[in-house]
C-alpha positions as CSV (number, residue, x, y, z in Angstrom):
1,X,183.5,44.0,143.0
2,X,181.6,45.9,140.1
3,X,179.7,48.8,141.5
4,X,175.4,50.0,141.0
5,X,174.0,49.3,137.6
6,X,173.1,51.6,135.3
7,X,171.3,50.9,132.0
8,X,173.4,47.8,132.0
9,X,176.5,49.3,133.1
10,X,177.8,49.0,136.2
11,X,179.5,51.4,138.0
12,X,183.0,50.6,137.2
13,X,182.3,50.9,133.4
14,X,182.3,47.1,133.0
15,X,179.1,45.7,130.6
16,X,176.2,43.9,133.5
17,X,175.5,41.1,131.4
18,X,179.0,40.1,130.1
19,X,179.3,36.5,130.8
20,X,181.1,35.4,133.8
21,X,184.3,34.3,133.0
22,X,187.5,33.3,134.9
23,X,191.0,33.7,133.8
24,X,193.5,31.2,135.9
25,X,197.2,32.5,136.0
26,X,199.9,30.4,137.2
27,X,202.6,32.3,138.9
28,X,206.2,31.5,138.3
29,X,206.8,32.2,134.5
30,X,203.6,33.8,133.6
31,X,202.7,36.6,136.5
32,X,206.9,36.7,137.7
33,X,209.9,36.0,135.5
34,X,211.2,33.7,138.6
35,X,211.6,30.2,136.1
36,X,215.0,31.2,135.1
37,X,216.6,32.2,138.8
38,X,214.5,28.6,139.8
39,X,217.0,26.3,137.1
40,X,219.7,28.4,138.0
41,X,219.4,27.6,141.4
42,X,218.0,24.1,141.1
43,X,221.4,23.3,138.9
44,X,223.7,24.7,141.4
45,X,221.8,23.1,144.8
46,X,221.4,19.8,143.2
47,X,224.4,18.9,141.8
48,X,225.9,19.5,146.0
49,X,223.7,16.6,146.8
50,X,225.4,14.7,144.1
51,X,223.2,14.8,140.9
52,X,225.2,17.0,138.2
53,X,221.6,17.8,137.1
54,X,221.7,19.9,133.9
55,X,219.8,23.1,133.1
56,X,217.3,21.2,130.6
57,X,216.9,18.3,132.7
58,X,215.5,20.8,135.7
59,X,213.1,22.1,133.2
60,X,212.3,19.1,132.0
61,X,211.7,17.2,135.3
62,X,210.7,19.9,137.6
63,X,209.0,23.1,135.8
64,X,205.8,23.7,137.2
65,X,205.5,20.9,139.9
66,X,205.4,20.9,143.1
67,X,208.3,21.4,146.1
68,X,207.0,17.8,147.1
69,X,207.4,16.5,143.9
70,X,210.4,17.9,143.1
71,X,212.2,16.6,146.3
72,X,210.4,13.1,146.0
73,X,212.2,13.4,142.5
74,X,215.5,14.2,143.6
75,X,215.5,11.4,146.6
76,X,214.7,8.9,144.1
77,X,217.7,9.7,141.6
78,X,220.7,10.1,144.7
79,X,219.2,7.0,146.2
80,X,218.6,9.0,149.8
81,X,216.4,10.9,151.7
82,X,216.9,14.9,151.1
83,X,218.5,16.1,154.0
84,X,216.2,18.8,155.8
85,X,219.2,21.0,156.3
86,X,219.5,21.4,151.9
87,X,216.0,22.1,151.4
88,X,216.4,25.3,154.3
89,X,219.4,26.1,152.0
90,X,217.5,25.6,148.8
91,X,214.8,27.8,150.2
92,X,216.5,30.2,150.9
93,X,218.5,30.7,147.9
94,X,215.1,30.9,146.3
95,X,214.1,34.0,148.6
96,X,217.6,35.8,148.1
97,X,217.0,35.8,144.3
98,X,213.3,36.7,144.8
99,X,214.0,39.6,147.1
100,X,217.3,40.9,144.6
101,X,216.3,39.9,141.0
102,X,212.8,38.9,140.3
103,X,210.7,41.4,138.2
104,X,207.2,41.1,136.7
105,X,206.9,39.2,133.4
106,X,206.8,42.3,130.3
107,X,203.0,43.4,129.7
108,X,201.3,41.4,132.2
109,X,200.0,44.4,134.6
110,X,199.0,45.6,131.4
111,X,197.2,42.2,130.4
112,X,195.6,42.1,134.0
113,X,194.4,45.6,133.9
114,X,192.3,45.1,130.4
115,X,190.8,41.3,131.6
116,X,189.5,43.1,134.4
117,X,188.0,46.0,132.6
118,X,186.5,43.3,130.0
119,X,184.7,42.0,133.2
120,X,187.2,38.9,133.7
121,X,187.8,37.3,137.1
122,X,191.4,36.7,137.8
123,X,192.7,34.1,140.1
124,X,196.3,32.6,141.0
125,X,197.2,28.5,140.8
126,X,200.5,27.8,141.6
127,X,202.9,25.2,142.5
128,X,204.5,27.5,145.1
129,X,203.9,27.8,148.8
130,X,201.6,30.8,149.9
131,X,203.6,33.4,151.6
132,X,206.5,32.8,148.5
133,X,203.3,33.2,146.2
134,X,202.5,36.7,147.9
135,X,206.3,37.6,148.6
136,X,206.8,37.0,144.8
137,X,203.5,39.7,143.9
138,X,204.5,42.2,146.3
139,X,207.9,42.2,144.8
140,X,206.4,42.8,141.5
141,X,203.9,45.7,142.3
142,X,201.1,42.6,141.0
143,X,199.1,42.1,144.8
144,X,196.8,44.7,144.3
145,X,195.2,42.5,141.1
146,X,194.6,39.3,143.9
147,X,193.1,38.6,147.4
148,X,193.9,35.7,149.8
149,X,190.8,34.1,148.4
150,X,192.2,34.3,144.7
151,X,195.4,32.6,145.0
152,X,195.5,28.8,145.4
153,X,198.7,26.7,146.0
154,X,199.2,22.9,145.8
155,X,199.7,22.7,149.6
156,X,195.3,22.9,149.4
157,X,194.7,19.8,147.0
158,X,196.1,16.1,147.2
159,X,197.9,16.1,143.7
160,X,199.2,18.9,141.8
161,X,199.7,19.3,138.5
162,X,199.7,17.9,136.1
163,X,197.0,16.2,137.8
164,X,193.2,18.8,137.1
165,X,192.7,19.3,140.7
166,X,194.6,22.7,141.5
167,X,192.5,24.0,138.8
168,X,189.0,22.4,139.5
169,X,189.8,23.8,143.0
170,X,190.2,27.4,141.9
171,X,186.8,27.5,139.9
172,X,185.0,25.9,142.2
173,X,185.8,28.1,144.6
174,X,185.3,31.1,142.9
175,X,181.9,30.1,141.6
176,X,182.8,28.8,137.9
177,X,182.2,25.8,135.6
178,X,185.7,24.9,134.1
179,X,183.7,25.7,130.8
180,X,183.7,29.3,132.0
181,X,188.0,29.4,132.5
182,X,190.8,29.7,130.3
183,X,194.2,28.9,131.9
184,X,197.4,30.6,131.3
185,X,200.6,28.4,131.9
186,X,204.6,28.2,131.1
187,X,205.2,24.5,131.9
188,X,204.2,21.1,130.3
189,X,202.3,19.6,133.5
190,X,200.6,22.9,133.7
191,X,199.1,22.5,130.4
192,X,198.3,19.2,131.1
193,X,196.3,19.7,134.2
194,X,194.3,22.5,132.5
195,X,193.9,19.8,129.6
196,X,192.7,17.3,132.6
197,X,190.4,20.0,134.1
198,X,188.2,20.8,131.0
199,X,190.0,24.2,130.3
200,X,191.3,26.1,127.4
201,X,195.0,26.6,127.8
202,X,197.1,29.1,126.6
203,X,200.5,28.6,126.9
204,X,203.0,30.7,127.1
205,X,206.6,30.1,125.4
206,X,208.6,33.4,127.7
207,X,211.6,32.5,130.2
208,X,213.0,29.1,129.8
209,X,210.2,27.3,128.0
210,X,210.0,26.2,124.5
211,X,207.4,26.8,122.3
212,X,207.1,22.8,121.2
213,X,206.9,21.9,125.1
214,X,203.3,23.4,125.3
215,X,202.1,21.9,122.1
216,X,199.4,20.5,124.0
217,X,197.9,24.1,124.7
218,X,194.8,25.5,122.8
219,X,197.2,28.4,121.7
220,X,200.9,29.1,122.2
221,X,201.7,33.0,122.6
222,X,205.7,33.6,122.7
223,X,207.7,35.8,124.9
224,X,208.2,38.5,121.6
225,X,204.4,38.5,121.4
226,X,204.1,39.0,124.6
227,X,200.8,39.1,126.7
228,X,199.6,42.3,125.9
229,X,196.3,40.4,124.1
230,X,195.6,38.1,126.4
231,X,192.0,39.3,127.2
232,X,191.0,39.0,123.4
233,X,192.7,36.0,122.8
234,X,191.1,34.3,126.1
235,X,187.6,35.2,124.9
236,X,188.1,33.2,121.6
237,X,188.7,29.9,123.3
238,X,185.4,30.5,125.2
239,X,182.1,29.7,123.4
240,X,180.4,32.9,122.6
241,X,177.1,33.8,125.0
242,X,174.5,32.0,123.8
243,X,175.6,29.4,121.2
């Protein structure tokens, strides 16, 4: 919360009447390098339930969705119900790899640290359950940027992405037209729900996605170029104050 203001300064050195602007993160890809232990894992839990599922079809079929949607995908292509007993196995393969191998993605504490200086909101919308989401943060010193009130999952909206409503939920929550957001996101539904929502994207091409998978994004940044101007690039895609 900025502090007292000063001659239009508020405590905190952040400018009083910068517009009000919110900065949307998705998690896995973009806040925590976790994609490429996910298709790893995915590849080798899959193909035990029969499905020799490949490394690009995983990305291709299940980056950036939803647990739900991902198992509704996998009942419909081995014909069966997913056994309960796999998806406790699956899960916990994905918290063995969190709590071993998962690191912060390059530059973005950096990134976080000058959108909030620039008087940026920051929020989390993710595809991932809740305490993952957290367990994930923590993990990657990142918490300390977010409150329980700044991250939103898919468990909190009827469809997730690629559908807008993950999105609309975060800004309406927090106070913010979707004219005021830009989105940052890793997978092809995520740019399409920020696309659906009214929202600037910009995608970003780091882990396991391609650059030409988020040609649908307002910009595409790539894992060389790194995040480190996010906060400048962000305030392009926004109208300037005033116009």
């Amino acid at each position: 919360m900025a502090g007292p203001i000063r001659d239009g300064v508020g405590a905190d050195g952040v400018d009083a009447i910068a517009p009000r602007r919110l900065l949307i993160f998705d998690c896995d890809g973009v806040l925590v390098d976790s994609e490429r232990l996910h298709v790893d894992i995915d590849v080798r839990c899959i193909t035990e339930l029969g499905w020799p599922i490949t490394h690009e079809e995983v990305i291709e079929r299940h980056l950036g969705r939803s647990e739900r949607d991902a198992i509704a995908d996998i009942a419909s292509v081995i014909g069966a119900p997913v056994p309960d007993a796999w998806v406790q196995r699956w899960r916990a393969a994905y918290t063995t790899a969190y709590e071993t191998e998962l690191a912060a993605v390059p530059g973005v504490a950096d990134a976080l640290r000058d959108l909030t200086a620039a008087g940026w909101v920051v929020c989390v919308a993710t595809s991932g359950h809740r305490d993952l989401t957290w367990r994930k943060l923590r993990r990657c010193g990142l918490d300390g940027w977010f409150s329980d009130e700044s991250v939103f999952t898919a468990a909190e909206v009827a469809h997730g992405k690629p559908a807008p409503d993950l999105f609309l939920l975060a800004a309406s929550r927090l106070g913010f037209a979707p004219s005021q957001c830009v989105v940052v996101e890793d997978s092809r539904p995520g740019v399409a729900a920020a696309r659906a929502a009214g929202m600037p994207c910009i995608g970003f091409a780091g882990g396991v996605t391609r650059a030409a998978d988020l040609a649908a994004a307002d910009v595409v940044v790539s894992e060389v170029d790194g995040l480190r101007d996010l906060a400048a690039l962000a305030a392009g895609l926004l109208p300037a104050p005033g116009s």
